[in-house]
N, C-alpha and C positions, 0 to 999 in steps of 0.2 A: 119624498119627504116634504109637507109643509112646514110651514113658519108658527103653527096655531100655541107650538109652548114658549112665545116669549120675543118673539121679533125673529131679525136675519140675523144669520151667525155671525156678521160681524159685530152687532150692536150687543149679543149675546156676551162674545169675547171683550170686547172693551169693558162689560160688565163685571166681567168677571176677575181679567186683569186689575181694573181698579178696584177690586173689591181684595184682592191681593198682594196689593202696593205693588205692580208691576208695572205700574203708568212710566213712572221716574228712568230714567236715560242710564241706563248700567255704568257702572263706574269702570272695567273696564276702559269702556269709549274714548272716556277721557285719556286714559292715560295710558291706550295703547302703545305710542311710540316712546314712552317713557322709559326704557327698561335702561337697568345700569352696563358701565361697562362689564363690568367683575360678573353680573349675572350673566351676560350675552357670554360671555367666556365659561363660565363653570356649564351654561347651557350647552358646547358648541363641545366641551370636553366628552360631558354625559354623551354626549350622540354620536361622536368617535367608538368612545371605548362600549358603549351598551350594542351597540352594531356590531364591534369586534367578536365582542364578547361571545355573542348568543351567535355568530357565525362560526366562533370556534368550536362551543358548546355542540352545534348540528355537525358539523366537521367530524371532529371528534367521536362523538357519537355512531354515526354511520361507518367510519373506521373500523371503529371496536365492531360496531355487529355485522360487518362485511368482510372485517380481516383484511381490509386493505388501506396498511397504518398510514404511507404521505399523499395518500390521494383525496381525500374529500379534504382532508382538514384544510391544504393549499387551497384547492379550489374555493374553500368556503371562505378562507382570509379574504382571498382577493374579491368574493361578492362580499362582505361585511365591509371590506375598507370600503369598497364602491357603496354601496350602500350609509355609510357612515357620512363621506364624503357627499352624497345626494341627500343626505338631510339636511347636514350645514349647508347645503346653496340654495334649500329650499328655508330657511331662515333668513339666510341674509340676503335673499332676492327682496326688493320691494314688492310689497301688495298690490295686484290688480284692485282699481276702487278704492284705493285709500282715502279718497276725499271723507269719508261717511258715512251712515248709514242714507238710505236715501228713504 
C-alpha cells in the first residue's frame, strides 16, 4: 500500500478526527471516578440480581427439557451467585493505569 492518496495514515486520521470534533478529550475522562454512591449501589444491585437471574432462567430451562427438576437449577444459582459476586469485585477493584490516558 503507498501513501500517494493523502500523506501517512496517521496524518490522514488526525485529519479526519478533526474534521469530526474528535480532537477534544472525551468527557468521560474527566469524570471517571466521579460516580455517586446511590449509583455504585443500584449498579452493584443490577449485577447481583441480572446474574441470578439469567442463571436461573439457564437452570431452569435445561431442567424442564432434561426432566431433571433440582439439578441444573442449584447448580446454576451457585455459578450466577459466583458470577454475580465476580462482577461486583471486578467494579470495585481499582483500575490498572488509572493515572490517564497516556
Amino acid at each position: 500500500m503507498s501513501n500517494e492518496d493523502g500523506g501517512s495514515f496517521e496524518e490522514r486520521l488526525r485529519a479526519a478526527r478533526s474534521k469530526q470534533g474528535l480532537d477534544a478529550a472525551p468527557p468521560a475522562a474527566s469524570s471517571a471516578g466521579t460516580a455517586s454512591p446511590m449509583g455504585i449501589g443500584v449498579r452493584v444491585g443490577v449485577e447481583l440480581v441480572s446474574a441470578l437471574a439469567v442463571s436461573v432462567a439457564i437452570g431452569w430451562g435445561l431442567d424442564h427439557w432434561l426432566h431433571t427438576t433440582p439439578l441444573f437449577i442449584g447448580l446454576f444459582v451457585l455459578l450466577g451467585g459466583a458470577a454475580g459476586v465476580a462482577n461486583v469485585w471486578r467494579l470495585m477493584m481499582p483500575k490498572k493505569g488509572a493515572a490517564g490516558p497516556q
